[in-house]
LOLUMKE-217996 format. One record per residue (C-alpha): residue in one letter; z, y, x. Coordinates in steps of 0.1 Angstrom, whole numbers. Example, Ala and Ser with C-alpha at 12.3 -4.5 7.8 and 13.67 -1.06 7.14 Angstrom:
<nodes>
("a", (78, -45, 123))
("s", (71, -11, 137))
</nodes>
This chain:
<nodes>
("x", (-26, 10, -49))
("x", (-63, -9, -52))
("x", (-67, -7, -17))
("x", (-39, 4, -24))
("x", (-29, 20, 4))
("x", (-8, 50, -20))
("x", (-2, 46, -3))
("x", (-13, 52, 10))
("x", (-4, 58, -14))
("x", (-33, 20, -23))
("x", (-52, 31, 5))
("x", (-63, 51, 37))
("x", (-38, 33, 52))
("x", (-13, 66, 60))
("x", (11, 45, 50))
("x", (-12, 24, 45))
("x", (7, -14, 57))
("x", (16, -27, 56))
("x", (83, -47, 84))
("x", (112, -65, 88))
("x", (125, -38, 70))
("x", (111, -16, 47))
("x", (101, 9, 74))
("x", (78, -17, 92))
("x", (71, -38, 58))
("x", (54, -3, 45))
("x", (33, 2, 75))
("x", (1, 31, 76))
("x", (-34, 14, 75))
("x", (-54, 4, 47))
("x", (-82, -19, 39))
("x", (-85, -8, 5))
("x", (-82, 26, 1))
("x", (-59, 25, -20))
("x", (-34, 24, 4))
("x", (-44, 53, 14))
("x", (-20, 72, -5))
("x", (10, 55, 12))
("x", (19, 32, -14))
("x", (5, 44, -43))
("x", (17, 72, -64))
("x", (48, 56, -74))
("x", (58, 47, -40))
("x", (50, 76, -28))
("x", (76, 93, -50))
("x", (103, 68, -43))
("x", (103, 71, -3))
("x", (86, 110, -2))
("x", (110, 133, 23))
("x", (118, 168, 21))
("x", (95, 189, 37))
("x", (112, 218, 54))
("x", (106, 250, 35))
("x", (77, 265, 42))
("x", (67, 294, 64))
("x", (31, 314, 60))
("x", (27, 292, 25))
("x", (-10, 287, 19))
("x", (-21, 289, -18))
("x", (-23, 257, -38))
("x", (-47, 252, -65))
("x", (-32, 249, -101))
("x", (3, 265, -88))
("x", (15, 230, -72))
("x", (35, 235, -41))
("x", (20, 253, -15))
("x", (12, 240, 21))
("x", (41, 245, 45))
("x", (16, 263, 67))
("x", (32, 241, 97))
("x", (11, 219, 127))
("x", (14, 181, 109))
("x", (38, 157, 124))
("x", (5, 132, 138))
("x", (-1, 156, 167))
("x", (-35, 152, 155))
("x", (-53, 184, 168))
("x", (-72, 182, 133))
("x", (-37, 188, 116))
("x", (-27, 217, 136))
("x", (-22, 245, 111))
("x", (-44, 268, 135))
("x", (-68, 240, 128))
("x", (-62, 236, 93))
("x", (-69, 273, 84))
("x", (-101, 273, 102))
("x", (-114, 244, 85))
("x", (-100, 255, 54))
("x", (-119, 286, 58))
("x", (-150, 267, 59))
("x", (-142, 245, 31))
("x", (-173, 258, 6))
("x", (-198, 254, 40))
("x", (-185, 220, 43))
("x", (-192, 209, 8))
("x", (-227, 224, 1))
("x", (-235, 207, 36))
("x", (-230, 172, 18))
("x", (-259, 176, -3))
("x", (-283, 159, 14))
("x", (-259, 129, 16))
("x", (-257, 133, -19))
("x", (-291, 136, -27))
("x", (-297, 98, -3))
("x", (-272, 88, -23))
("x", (-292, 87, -57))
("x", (-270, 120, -71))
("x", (-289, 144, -89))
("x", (-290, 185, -71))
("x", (-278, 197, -109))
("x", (-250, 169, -109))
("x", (-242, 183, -71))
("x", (-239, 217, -80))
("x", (-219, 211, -118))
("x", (-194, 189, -100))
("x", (-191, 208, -68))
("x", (-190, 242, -84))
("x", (-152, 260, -87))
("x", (-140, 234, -60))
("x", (-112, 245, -38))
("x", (-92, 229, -12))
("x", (-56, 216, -19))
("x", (-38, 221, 15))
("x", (-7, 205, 5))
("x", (-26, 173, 11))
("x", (-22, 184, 47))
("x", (15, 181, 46))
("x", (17, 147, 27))
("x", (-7, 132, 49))
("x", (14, 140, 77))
("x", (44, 133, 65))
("x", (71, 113, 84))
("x", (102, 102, 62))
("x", (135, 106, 81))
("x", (150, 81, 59))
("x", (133, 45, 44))
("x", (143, 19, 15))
("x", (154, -14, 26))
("x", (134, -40, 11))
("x", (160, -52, -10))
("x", (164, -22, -25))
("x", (128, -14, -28))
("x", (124, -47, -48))
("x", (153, -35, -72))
("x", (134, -2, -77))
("x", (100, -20, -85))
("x", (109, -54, -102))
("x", (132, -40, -129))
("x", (136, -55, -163))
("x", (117, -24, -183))
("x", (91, -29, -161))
("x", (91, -68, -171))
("x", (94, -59, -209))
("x", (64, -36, -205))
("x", (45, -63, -186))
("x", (53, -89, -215))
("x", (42, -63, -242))
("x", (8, -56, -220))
("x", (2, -89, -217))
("x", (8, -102, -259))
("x", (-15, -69, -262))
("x", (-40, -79, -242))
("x", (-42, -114, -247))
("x", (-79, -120, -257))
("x", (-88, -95, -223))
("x", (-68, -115, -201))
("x", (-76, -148, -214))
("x", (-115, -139, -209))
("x", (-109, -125, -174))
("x", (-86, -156, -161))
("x", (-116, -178, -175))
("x", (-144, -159, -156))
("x", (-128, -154, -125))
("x", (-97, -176, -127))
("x", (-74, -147, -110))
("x", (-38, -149, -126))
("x", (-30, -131, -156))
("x", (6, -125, -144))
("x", (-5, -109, -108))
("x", (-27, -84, -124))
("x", (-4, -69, -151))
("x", (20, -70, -114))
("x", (-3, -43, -97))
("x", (-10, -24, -130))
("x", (27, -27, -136))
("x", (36, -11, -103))
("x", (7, 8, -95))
("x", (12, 32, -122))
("x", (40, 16, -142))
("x", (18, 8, -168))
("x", (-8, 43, -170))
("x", (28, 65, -169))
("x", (21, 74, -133))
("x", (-11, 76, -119))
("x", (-13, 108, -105))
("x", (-24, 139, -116))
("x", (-45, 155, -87))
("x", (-83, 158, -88))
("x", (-102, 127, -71))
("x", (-132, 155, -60))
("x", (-109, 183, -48))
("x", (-87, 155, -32))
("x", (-115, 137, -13))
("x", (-134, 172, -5))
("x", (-102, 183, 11))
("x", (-98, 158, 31))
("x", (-136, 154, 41))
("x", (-140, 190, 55))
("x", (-100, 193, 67))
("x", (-81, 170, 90))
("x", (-78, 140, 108))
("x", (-99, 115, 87))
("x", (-129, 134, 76))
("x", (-151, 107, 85))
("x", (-133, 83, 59))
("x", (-128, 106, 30))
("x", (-165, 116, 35))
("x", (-179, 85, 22))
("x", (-146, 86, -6))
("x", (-157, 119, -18))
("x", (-195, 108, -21))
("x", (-185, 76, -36))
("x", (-163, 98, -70))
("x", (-199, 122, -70))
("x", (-217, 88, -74))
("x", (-193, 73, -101))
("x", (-198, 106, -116))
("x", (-237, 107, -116))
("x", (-237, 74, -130))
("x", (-212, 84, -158))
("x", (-189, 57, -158))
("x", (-162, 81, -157))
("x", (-156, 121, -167))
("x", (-141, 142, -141))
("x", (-109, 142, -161))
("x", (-106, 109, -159))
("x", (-106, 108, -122))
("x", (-70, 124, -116))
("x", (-49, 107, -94))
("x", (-27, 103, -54))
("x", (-33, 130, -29))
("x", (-51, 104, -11))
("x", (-80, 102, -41))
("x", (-68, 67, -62))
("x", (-71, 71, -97))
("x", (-64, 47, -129))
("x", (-39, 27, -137))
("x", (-43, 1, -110))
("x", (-54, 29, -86))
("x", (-86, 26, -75))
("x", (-105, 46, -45))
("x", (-136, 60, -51))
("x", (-152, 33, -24))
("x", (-135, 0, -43))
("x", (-145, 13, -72))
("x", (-180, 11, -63))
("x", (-176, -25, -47))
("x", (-155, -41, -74))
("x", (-156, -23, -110))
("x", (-172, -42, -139))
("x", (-183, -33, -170))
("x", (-161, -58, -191))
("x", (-167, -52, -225))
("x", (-207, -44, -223))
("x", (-206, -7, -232))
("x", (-227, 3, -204))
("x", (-198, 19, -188))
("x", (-173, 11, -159))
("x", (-140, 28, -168))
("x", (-114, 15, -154))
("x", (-93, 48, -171))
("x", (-89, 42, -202))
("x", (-106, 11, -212))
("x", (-80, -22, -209))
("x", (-112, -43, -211))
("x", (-127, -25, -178))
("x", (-94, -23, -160))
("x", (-84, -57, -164))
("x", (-118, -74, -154))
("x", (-120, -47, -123))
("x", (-84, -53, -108))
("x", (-94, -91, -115))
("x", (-129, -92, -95))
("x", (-118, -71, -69))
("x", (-88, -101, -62))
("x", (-116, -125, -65))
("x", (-140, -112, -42))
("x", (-114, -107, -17))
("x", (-104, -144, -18))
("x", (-83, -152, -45))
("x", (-79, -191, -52))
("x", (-82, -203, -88))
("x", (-47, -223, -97))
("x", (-27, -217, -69))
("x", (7, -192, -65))
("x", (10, -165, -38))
("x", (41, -181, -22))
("x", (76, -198, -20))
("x", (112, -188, -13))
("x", (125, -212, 13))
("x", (156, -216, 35))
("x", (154, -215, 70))
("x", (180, -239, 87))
("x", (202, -226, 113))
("x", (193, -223, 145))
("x", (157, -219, 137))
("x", (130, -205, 161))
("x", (120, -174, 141))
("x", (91, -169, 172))
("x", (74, -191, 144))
("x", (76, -163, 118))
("x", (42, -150, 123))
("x", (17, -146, 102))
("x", (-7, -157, 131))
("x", (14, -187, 130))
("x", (4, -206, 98))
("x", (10, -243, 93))
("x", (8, -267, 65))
("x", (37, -270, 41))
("x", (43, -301, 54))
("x", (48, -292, 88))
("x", (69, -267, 77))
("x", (94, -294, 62))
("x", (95, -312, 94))
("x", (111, -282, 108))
("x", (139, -282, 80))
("x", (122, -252, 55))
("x", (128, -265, 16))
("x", (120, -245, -13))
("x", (151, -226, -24))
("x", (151, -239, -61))
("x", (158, -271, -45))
("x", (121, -279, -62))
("x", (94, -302, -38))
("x", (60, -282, -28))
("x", (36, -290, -51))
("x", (8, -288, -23))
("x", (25, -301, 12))
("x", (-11, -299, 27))
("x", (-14, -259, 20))
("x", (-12, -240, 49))
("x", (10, -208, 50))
("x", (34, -185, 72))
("x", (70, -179, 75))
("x", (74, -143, 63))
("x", (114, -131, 72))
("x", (114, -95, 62))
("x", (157, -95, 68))
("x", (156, -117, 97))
("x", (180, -147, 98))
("x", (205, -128, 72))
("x", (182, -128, 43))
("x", (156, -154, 21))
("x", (127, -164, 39))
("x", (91, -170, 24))
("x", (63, -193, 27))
("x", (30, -175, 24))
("x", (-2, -187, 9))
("x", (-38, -175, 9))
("x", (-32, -152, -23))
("x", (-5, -135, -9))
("x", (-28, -123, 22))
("x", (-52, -116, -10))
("x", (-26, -92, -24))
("x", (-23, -77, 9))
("x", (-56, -66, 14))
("x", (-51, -50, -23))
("x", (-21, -33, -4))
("x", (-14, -44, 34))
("x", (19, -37, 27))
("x", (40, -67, 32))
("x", (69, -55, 14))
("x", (42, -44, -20))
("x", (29, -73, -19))
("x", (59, -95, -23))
("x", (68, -75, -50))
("x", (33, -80, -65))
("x", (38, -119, -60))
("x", (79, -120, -73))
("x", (68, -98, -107))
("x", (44, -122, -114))
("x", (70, -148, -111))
("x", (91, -131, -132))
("x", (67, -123, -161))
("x", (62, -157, -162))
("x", (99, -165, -171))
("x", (107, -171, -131))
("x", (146, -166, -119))
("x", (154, -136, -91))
("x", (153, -148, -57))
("x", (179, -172, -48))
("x", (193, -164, -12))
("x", (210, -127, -12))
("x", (196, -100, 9))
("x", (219, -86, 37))
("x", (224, -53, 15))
("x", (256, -47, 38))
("x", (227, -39, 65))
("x", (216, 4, 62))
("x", (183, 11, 73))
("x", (178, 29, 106))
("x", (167, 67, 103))
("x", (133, 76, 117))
("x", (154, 92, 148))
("x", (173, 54, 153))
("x", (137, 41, 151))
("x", (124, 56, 180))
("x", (152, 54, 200))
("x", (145, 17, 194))
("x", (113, 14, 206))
("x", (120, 39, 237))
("x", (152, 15, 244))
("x", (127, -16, 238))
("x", (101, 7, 265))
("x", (128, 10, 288))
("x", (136, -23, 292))
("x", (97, -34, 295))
("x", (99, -53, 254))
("x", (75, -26, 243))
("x", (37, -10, 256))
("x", (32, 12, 229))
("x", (41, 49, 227))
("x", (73, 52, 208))
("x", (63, 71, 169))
("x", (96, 58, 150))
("x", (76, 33, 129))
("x", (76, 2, 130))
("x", (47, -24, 133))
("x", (40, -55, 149))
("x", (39, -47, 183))
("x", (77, -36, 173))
("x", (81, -66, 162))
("x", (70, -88, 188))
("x", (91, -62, 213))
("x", (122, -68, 192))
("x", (119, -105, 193))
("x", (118, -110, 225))
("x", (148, -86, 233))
("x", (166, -108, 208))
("x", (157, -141, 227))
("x", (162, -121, 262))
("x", (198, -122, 250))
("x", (203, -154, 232))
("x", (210, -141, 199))
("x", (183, -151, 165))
("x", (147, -137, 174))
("x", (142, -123, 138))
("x", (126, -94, 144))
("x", (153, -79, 119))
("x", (159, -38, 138))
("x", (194, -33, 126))
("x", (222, -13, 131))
("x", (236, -39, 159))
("x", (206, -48, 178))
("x", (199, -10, 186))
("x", (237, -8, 200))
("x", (228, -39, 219))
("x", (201, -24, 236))
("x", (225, 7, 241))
("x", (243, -12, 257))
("x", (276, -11, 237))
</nodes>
């Protein structure tokens, strides 16, 4: 999701972010909008819940599934369905009103009009926007779903393909080959899955309807610009509910800020031109900070007994430092750079592999604040490269905790003064920091790590 959020799902940050576990690794937020869909379009589709079966069904456009017709599960009072309807109702007022926008903008009134004309709002959007997964994927098991070997023999073939593109792309902007055939590789499994919604009824939906019209305001403007200029054809721009399109999932907004014309054609597509799509994914890394030469991260072991209060990404030291408190790589390899500075990252807590995280890897998570997207990002482009699966095992005899277990956590945590948030079943830092210090209130690991036997520990049992 470029900005992935996919999100987000690459990108409004619904999912958007950015966990110990999945659940909290796949937290709601983006930077880039991509993330807006929840985790891009093929996340989306791996942890998407069942919505209850509708009741008053609102029409969808092109005979998708209809609304549920129900209030949205933010509270928002923008995603009440009383709300919804009225909004929906003024959904042509809404759009026509954009036009002097438009028109500051540089887009031409017959452009408006010829891409504005026939559109119609898709209130399913409502629903997946709101939605609230009962259930999550561990991150062990979200790894095995995303770094798969067809996905690696695709990656190898893109990458022969492409050779000369990526070879004149890692030159100009010195952004890893391997990384960016990782997001086109599980953005959109290589152009198999990247959405099939309308960008411009997408974005006009949720510009005139719900919670973040200002957001998807500027998104919707942004595809009418991209338009005008004719980098792309409305076709082109099909994608996530959330508006990211291509095969590396793009929001309308990153586009603008990032997308290149690589091959000199005049054009930006970032659709169906490998040259485009290759330089884009590759600029947008490097303006966000990528650095030339250097890997995302390492596997390490943490020693026993280990203050996991240090696993923070606040907390960075160099790699050094991080030796002198017992870390080594887990390939038994030395650091090639002991003055680097990184974090601990401990997604299973003191039961699983830990990682030392360098400045690409917060470069990846601005493509995607996800923590657990981008260590899949970083670990396929390990693998491309002929790299080994992770050493240390995950604790896979550890089940995720149900969206009802979650917040009964963080009430528990509330209870007992660990946590000042309001209690919403997902799981973020704040969580986090809550569930460590339970965990060191009562001498056990503080890993951060919400399973199954810390929430009957603050039960009581």
């Amino acid at each position: 999701m470029m900005q992935s959020m996919a999100g987000l799902a690459k990108r409004a940050g619904f999912v958007t972010s950015r966990l110990v576990i999945a659940a909290v690794l796949l937290l709601p937020v983006h930077a880039h909008a991509q993330a807006q869909n929840g985790l891009s379009n093929l996340f989306g589709n791996i942890f998407s819940s069942t919505n209850p079966a509708p009741s008053q069904p609102a029409p969808s456009p092109g005979g998708a599934q209809p609304w549920s017709g129900e209030d949205g599960a933010s509270g928002h009072p923008l995603m009440t369905a009383a709300a919804i309807r009225e909004a929906a109702s003024n959904f042509d007022n809404c759009v026509a009103g954009m036009w002097p926008d438009a028109a500051r903008r540089g887009i031409t009134q017959d452009n408006f009009q010829r891409f504005t004309a026939g559109l119609s709002p898709d209130l399913r959007i409502m629903d997946l926007m709101d939605s609230q997964p009962e259930f999550t994927k561990s991150i062990w098991d979200y790894l095995d779903i995303l770094v798969n070997d067809n996905r690696l023999a695709k990656g190898r073939e893109v990458l022969a393909k492409y050779k000369a593109q990526f070879d004149a792309t890692e030159k100009a902007t010195g952004v890893d080959r391997t990384i960016i055939a990782s997001i086109w590789g599980i953005e959109s499994n290589y152009s198999t899955q990247m959405g099939d919604r309308s960008v411009l009824q997408s974005t006009a939906t949720l510009a005139c309807i719900g919670r973040r019209q200002a957001y998807f305001k500027d998104e919707f403007l942004s595809a009418l610009e991209i338009l005008n200029r004719g980098d792309l054809r409305p076709e082109q721009m099909r994608g996530s509910w959330a508006g990211a399109f291509g095969p590396t999932q793009f929001m309308p907004t990153a586009f603008k800020r990032f997308a290149v014309d690589g091959d000199g054609d005049g054009r930006r597509d970032v659709v169906d031109n490998p040259t485009d799509l290759i330089a884009s994914t590759a600029n947008n890394l490097k303006k966000d900070g990528w650095q030339a030469g250097q890997t995302w991260g390492f596997e390490v072991v943490v020693p026993q007994g280990f203050n996991y209060m240090l696993a923070d990404r606040a907390k960075a030291m160099t790699i050094a430092q991080w030796e002198k408190l017992g870390l080594k790589r887990a390939t038994s390899q030395p650091f090639p750079h002991p003055a680097e500075k990184a974090y601990l990252l401990a997604p299973a807590g003191a039961q699983g592999p830990g990682f030392l995280m360098l400045q690409n890897y917060r470069v990846i998570m601005k493509y995607n604040p996800a923590e657990a997207y981008a260590l899949a990002i970083g670990h396929f482009a390990d693998r491309l490269r002929g790299g080994q699966p992770f050493v240390q095992p995950w604790p896979r005899q550890e089940r995720e905790l149900s969206r009802t277990e979650r917040l009964e956590l963080q009430q528990l945590l509330a209870q007992r003064g660990f946590y000042k948030g309001t209690p919403d079943g997902q799981f973020g830092g704040q969580t986090r920091e809550a569930l460590r210090n339970f965990q060191a209130s009562i001498g056990v690991p503080a890993d951060g790590f919400a399973s199954s036997d810390v929430l009957d520990r603050l039960r009581g049992r």
